[in-house]
Each structure stands twice: as structure tokens, then as C-alpha cells.
C-alpha positions in Angstrom: 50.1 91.8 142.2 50.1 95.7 141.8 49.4 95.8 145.6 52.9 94.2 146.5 55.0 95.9 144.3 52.9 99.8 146.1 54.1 98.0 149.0 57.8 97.6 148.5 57.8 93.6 148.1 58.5 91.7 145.5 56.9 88.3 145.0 59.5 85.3 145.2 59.5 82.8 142.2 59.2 79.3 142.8 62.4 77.6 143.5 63.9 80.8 144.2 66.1 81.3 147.2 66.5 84.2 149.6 69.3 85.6 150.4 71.4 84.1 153.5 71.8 87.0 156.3 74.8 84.7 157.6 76.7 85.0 154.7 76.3 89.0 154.5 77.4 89.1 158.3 80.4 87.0 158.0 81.0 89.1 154.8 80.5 92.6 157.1 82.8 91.2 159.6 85.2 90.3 157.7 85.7 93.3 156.2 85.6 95.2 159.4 88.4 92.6 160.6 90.5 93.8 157.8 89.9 97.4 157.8 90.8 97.4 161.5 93.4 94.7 161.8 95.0 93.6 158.9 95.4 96.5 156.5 96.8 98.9 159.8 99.3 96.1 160.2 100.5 96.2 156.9 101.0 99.9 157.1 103.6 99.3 159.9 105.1 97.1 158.3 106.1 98.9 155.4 107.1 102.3 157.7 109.6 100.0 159.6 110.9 98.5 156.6 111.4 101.8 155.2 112.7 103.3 158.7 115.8 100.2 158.5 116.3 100.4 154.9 117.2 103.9 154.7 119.4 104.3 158.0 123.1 105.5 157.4 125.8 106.8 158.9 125.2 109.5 162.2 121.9 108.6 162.7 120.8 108.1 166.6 119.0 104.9 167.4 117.2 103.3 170.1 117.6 99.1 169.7 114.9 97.0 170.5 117.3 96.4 174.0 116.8 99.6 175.0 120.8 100.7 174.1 120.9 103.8 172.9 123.6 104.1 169.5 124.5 106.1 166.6 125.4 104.4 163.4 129.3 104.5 162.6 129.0 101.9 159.6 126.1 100.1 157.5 128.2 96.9 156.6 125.3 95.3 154.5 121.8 95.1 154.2 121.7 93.5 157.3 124.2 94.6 159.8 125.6 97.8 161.4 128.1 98.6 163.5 127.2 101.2 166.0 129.2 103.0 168.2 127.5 103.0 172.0 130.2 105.3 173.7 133.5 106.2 173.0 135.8 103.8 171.7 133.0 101.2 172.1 131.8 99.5 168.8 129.5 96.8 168.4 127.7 94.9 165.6 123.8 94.5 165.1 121.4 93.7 162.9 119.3 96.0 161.2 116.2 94.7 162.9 117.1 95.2 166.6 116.5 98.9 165.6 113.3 99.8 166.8 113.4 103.5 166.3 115.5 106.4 164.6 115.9 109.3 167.5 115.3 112.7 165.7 
């Protein structure tokens, strides 16, 4: 008995079960799934919600179109008006707003 513990084995009990390697991959996969998926994707998120939350007046935006705006008015929490070129007005939604322009 000394013999397998100088080893570096332990001696299983009767009725005792080993570990299942299965489970420990799906476990290490899993994890790596959400470290380099999910939890990246929830970072977004959050930056783009913060990006249309706080847009207000004079700030220069790209929609997701590819028109090219500046905020006249924030109407709500979900629309603007925003003037495209002069004299030219038109209302969107917060979310066609893909970027701010610095």
C-alpha cells in the first residue's frame, strides 16, 4: 500500500467511480465558448447601448444606410431627427445609428 501512494496513485475504493474525462471537456469547452463568444458579445452590446443612449444634439453620425447626419433633435428615447444637408430633415430611430463620427 505504501508503494502506491511513493508512486503518486491512490487506490480506488470499491464502488467508487472515476472521474468522467467527457464531462471535464464539455466543461473546458464550454467555458472557452463563453470566454470567446458570449462574454465579448455582451461587451458590444453594452458600448452600443451606451453609444445611442447618450447621443444629443450636433453630434455627426454614420446610419447603418450608410447616410451620413448630424443630430438637430433627440425627440424620445427612440427617435431623432437629423438633418442630412441643408434644409433637409428626416426622422430615425436611434438604432439605425451605427456609429458617432469624432
Amino acid at each position: 500500500m505504501s508503494q502506491l501512494y511513493a508512486m503518486g496513485t491512490t487506490p480506488t475504493e470499491p464502488g467508487a467511480t472515476a472521474p468522467n474525462p467527457l464531462l471535464s471537456l464539455l466543461v473546458v469547452i464550454f467555458g472557452l465558448f463563453y470566454f470567446l463568444f458570449i462574454r465579448p458579445q455582451q461587451k458590444q452590446a453594452k458600448e452600443r447601448e451606451k453609444l445611442l443612449k447618450d447621443l444629443k444634439e450636433g453630434d455627426k453620425v454614420v446610419l447603418v444606410s450608410g447616410v451620413y447626419a448630424v443630430v438637430d433633435k433627440v425627440e424620445d428615447e427612440t427617435t431623432l431627427r437629423l438633418k442630412i444637408a441643408d434644409g433637409v430633415l428626416v426622422k430615425a430611430a436611434r438604432t439605425a445609428v451605427e456609429r458617432v463620427q469624432a
